[in-house]
Wavefront OBJ file of the C-alpha trace (Angstrom):
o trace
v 144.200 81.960 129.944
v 141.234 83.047 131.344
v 138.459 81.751 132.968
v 137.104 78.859 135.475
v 134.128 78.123 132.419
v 134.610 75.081 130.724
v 136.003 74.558 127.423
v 132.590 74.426 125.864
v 132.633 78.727 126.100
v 133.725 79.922 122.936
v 137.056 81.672 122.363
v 135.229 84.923 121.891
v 133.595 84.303 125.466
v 136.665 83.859 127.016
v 138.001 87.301 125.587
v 134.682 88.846 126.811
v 135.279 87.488 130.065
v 138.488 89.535 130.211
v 140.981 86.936 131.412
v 143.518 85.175 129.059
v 146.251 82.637 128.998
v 148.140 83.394 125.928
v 146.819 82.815 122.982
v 146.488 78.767 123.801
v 143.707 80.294 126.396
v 141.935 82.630 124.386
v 141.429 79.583 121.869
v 140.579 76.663 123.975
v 137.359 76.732 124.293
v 135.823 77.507 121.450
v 149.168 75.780 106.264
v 147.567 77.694 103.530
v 148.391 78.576 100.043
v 150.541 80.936 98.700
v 149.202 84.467 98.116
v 149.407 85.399 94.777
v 149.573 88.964 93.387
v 147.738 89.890 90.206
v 149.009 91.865 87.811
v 149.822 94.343 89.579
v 151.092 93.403 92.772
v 152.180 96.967 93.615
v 150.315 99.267 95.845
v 150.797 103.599 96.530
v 153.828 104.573 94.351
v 154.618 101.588 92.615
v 151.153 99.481 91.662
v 150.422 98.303 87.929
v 147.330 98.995 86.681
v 144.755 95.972 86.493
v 143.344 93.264 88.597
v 144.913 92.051 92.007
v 144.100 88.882 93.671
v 145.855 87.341 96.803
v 145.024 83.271 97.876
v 144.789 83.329 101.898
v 144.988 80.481 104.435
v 141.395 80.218 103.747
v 142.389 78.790 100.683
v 140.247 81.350 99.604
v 141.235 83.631 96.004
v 140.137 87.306 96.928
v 140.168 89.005 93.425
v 139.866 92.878 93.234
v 139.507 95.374 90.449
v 143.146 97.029 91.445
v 145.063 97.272 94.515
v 143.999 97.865 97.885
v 144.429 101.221 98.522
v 141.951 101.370 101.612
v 142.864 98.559 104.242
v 141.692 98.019 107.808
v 142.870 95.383 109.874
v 143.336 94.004 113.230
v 145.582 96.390 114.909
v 148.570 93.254 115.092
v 148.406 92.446 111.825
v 148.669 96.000 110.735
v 151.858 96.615 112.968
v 153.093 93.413 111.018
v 152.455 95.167 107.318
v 153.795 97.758 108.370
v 156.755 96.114 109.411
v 157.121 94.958 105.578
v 156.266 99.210 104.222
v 152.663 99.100 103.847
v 151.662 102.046 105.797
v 149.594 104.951 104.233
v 146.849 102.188 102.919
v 146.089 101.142 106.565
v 143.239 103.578 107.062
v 141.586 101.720 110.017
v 142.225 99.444 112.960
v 140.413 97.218 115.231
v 141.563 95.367 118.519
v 143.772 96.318 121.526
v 145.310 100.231 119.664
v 145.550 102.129 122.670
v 146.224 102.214 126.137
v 144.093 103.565 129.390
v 147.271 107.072 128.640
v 146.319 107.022 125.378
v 149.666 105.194 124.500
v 149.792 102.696 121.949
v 149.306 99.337 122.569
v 152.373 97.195 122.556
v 150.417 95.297 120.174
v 150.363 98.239 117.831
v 154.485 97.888 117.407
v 155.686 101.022 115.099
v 152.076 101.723 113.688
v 151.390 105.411 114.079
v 147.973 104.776 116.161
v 146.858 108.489 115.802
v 146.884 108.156 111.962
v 144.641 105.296 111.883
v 140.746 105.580 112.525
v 140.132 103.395 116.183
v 137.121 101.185 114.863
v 137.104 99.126 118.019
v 140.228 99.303 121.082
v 138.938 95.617 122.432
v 136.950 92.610 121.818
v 133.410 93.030 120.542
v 134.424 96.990 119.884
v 134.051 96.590 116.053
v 131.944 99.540 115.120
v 130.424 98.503 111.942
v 129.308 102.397 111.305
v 132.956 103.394 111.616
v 134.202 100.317 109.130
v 130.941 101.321 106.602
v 132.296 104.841 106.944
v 136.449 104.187 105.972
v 134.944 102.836 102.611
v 137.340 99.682 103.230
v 138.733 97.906 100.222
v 140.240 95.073 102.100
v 139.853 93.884 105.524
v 143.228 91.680 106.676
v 143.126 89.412 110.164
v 144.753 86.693 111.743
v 143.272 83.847 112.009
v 143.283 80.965 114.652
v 141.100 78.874 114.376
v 139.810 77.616 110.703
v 137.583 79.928 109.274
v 137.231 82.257 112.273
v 138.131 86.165 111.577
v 140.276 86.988 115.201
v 138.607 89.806 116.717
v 135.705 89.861 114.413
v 132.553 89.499 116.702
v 130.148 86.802 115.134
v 127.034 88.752 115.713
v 127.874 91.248 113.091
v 130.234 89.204 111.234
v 127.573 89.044 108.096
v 127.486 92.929 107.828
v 131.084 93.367 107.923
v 131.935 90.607 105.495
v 129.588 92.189 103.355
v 131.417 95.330 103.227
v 134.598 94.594 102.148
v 136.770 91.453 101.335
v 138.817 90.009 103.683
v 142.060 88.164 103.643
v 142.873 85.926 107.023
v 146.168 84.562 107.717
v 146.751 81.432 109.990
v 148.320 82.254 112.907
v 148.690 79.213 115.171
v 149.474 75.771 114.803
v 152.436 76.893 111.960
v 156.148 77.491 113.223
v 156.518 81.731 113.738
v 159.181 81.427 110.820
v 156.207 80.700 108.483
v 153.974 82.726 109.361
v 155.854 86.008 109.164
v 156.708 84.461 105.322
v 153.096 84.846 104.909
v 152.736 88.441 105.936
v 155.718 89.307 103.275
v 154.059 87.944 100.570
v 150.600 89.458 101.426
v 153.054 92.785 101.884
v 154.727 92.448 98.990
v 151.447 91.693 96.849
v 150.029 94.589 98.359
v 153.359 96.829 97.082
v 156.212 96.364 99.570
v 159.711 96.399 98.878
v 161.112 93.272 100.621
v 164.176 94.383 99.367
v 164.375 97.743 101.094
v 166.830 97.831 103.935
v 164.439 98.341 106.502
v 163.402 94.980 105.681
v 166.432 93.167 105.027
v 167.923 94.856 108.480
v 165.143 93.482 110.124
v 165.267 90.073 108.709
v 169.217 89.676 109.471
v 168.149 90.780 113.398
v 165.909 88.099 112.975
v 168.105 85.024 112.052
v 170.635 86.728 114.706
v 168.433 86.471 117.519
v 167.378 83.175 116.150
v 171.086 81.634 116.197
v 171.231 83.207 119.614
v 168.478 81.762 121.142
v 170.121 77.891 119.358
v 173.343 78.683 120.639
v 171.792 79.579 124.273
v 169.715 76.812 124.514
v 172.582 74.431 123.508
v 174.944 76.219 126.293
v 171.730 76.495 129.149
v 169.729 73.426 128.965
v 167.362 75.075 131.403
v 163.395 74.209 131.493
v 161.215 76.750 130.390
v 157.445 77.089 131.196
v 155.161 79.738 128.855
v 152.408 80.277 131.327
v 149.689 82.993 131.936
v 148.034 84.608 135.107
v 144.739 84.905 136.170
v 143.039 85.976 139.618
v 141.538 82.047 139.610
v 144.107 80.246 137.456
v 147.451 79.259 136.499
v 147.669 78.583 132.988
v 150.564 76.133 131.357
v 150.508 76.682 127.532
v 151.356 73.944 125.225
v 154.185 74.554 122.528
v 152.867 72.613 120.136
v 150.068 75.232 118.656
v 151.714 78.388 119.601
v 153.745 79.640 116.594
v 155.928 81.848 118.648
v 156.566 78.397 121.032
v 156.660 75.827 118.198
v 159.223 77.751 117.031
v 161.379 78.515 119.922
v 161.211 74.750 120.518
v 162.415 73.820 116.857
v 165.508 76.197 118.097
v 166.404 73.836 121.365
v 164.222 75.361 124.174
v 163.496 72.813 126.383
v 159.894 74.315 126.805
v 157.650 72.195 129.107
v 154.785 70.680 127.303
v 151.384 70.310 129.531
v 150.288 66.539 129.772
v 146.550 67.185 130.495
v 145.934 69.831 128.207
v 142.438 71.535 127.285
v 139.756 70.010 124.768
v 141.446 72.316 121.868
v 144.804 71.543 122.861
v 146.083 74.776 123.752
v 147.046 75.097 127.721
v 146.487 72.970 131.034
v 144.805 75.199 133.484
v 145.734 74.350 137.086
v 144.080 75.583 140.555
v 146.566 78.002 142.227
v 147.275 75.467 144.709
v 148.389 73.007 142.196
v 150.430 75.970 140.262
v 153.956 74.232 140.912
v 152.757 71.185 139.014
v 155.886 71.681 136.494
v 158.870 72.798 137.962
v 160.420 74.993 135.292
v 163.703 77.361 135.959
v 162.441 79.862 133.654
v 159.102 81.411 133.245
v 158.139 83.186 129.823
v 155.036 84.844 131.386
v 152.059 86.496 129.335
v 152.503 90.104 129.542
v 149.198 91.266 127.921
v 147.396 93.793 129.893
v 144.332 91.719 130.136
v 146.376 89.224 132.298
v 148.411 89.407 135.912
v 151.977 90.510 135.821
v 154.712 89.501 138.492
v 153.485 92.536 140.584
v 150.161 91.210 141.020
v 150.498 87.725 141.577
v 153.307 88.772 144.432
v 150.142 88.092 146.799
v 149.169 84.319 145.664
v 152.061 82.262 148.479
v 151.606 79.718 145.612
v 153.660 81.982 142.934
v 156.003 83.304 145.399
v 157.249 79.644 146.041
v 157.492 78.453 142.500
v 161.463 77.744 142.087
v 161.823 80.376 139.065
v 159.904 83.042 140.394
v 162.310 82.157 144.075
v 165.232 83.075 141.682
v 163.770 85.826 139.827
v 163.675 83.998 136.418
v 161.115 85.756 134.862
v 160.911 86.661 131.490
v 158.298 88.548 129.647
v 155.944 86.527 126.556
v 154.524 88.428 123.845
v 151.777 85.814 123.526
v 150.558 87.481 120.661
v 153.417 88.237 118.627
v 153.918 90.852 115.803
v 154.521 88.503 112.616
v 157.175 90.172 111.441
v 161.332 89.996 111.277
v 161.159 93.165 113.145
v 158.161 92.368 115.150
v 159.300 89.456 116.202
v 163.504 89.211 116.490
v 163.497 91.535 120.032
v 161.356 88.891 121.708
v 164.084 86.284 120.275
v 166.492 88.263 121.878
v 164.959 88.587 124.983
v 164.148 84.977 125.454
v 167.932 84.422 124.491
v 168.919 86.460 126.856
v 166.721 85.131 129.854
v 168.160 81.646 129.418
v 171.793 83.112 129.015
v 171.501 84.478 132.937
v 169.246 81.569 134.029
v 170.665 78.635 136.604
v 169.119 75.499 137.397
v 166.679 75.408 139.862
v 164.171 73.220 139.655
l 1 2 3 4 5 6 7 8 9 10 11 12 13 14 15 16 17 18 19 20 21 22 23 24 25 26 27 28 29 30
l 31 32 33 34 35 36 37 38 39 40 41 42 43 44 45 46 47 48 49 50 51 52 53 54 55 56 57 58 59 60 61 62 63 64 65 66 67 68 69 70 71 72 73 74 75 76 77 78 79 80 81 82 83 84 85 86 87 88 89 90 91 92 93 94 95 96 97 98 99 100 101 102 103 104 105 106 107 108 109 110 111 112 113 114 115 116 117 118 119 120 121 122 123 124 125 126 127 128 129 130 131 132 133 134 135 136 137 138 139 140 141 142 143 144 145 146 147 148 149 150 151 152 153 154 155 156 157 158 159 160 161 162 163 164 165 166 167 168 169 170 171 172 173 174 175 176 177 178 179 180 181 182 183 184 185 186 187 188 189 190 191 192 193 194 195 196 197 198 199 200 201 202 203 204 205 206 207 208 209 210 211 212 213 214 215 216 217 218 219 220 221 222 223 224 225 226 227 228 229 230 231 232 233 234 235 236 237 238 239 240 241 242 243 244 245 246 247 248 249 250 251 252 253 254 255 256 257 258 259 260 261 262 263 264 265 266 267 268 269 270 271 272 273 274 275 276 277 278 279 280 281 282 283 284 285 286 287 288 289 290 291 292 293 294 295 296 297 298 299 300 301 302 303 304 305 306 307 308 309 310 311 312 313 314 315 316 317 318 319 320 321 322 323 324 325 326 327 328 329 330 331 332 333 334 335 336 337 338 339 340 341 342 343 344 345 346
């Protein structure tokens, strides 16, 4: 995670801040119904005509005239619908789009980031002129923490809510598996084809990588730490909230689970000096760009001399993952892969 402030700082003051320790860290401080389509349930090409409505994790009934046709949402969560086909409705973005090249974002996945409008590329970006201005119909976000709009900044949250409705998805706490379920229905309300092969493909990568990853944890019972960098701490991140971890854990990964965790339950953070606290033989390490990657911490004699990092058992962790089959079944693979090579050493 991210910062030496204590867990009283809000989430969104620990993304300010800059640092970040999965998503555990970006929470500490600081189940849902099922969406239902109206009657038309379709969107571009293939929506009915009348009302639409769609229940989020809010437990909250958005009801619209018709469907979406103008959507913005955080720049994940779009790469997730458009995982599932919804594509030409996203008209705007907001959150980590673009990179310092002008790449995408790895958060973006397959979203075509120079046919969206940019309405903010980090935290507390959110140009409410630019939102007003993309005359959104919907506004779609992850969400959390209960009640809280990710990467909507609280100081204009009442004008943007205002705009537009919004539709927020849980997105911790919740095995992965669930979650992407979620993001097909919302898909599907909003006019996907969950039949089309893209989709299907994508889901039968999915429950590959997912056998793999069973089948390689059964063969390599090796002890795996999710952990995040930061110039002042070593974050440990507890698999019991993360979705991607809960569910990696429900597959056999013997993932190490922090015994003095933060107020919110998310991650232990641990002085440098005390970094080698859990000996793991694997690390799954945060690779967001707002946190330090292998090449950075090389410096800190504290990493160098952790057993995994000794053996070159690093593996990278999409701590925010893309909830979707396709999204989500290369970091599966990945993971299944790490632990396939890995030895004992700790």
């Amino acid at each position: 995670m991210s910062t030496t402030r204590s867990v009283s700082l809000s989430r969104r003051g620990i993304l300010a801040a800059g640092g970040a320790v999965g998503i555990g860290a970006l929470l500490a401080a600081c189940g849902g119904d099922k969406g239902s389509a109206g009657a038309n349930g379709g969107a571009k090409g293939g929506a009915r005509s009348g009302p639409w409505s769609f229940t989020d994790d809010r437990k909250r009934k958005v009801s619209l005239k018709s469907t979406p046709q103008r959507i913005v949402a955080f720049t994940g969560t779009a790469a997730a619908l458009h995982d599932f086909g919804i594509d030409d409705q996203i008209v705007g973005v907001f959150g980590p789009t673009k990179l310092k090249d002008g790449k995408p974002d790895p958060q973006a996945g397959d979203l075509d980031v120079d046919k969206v409008t940019i309405i903010g590329n980090k935290y507390d970006q959110f140009s409410v002129e630019k939102y007003a201005g993309l005359r959104p119909d919907l506004l779609v976000t992850n969400m959390y923490e209960p009640g809280q709009l990710w990467f909507v900044p609280e100081a204009s949250k009442d004008k943007i809510t205002t705009l537009a409705e919004q539709v927020a998805i849980t997105s911790s706490r919740t095995p992965l598996v669930k979650i992407i379920e979620r993001y097909a229905e919302l898909a599907e309300a909003l006019g996907a084809d969950l039949g089309a092969k893209k989709v299907t493909d994508a889901k039968a990568r999915f429950e590959k990588a997912s056998e793999r990853l069973r089948q390689a944890a059964k063969a390599h019972p090796v002890k795996v730490l999710a952990c995040s960098g930061s110039a002042d701490l070593f974050y440990a991140s507890n698999p019991g909230i993360n979705a991607d971890l809960m569910y990696y854990k429900s597959l056999g990964v013997d993932l190490i689970v922090p015994d003095h965790l933060d107020k919110a339950g998310y991650f232990e953070s641990l002085s440098w000096e005390n970094a080698d606290k859990y000996q793991a033989d694997v690390l799954l390490l945060d690779n967001r760009t707002a946190t330090l990657q292998p090449k950075d911490l090389a410096a800190k004699p504290s990493w160098a001399k952790l057993p995994a990092v000794k053996a070159d058992q690093i593996t990278p962790w999409s701590s925010e993952p893309r909830f979707s089959y396709a999204g989500s079944a290369p970091l599966i693979e990945a993971l299944a892969e790490a632990i396939e090579k890995a030895r004992k050493v700790s």
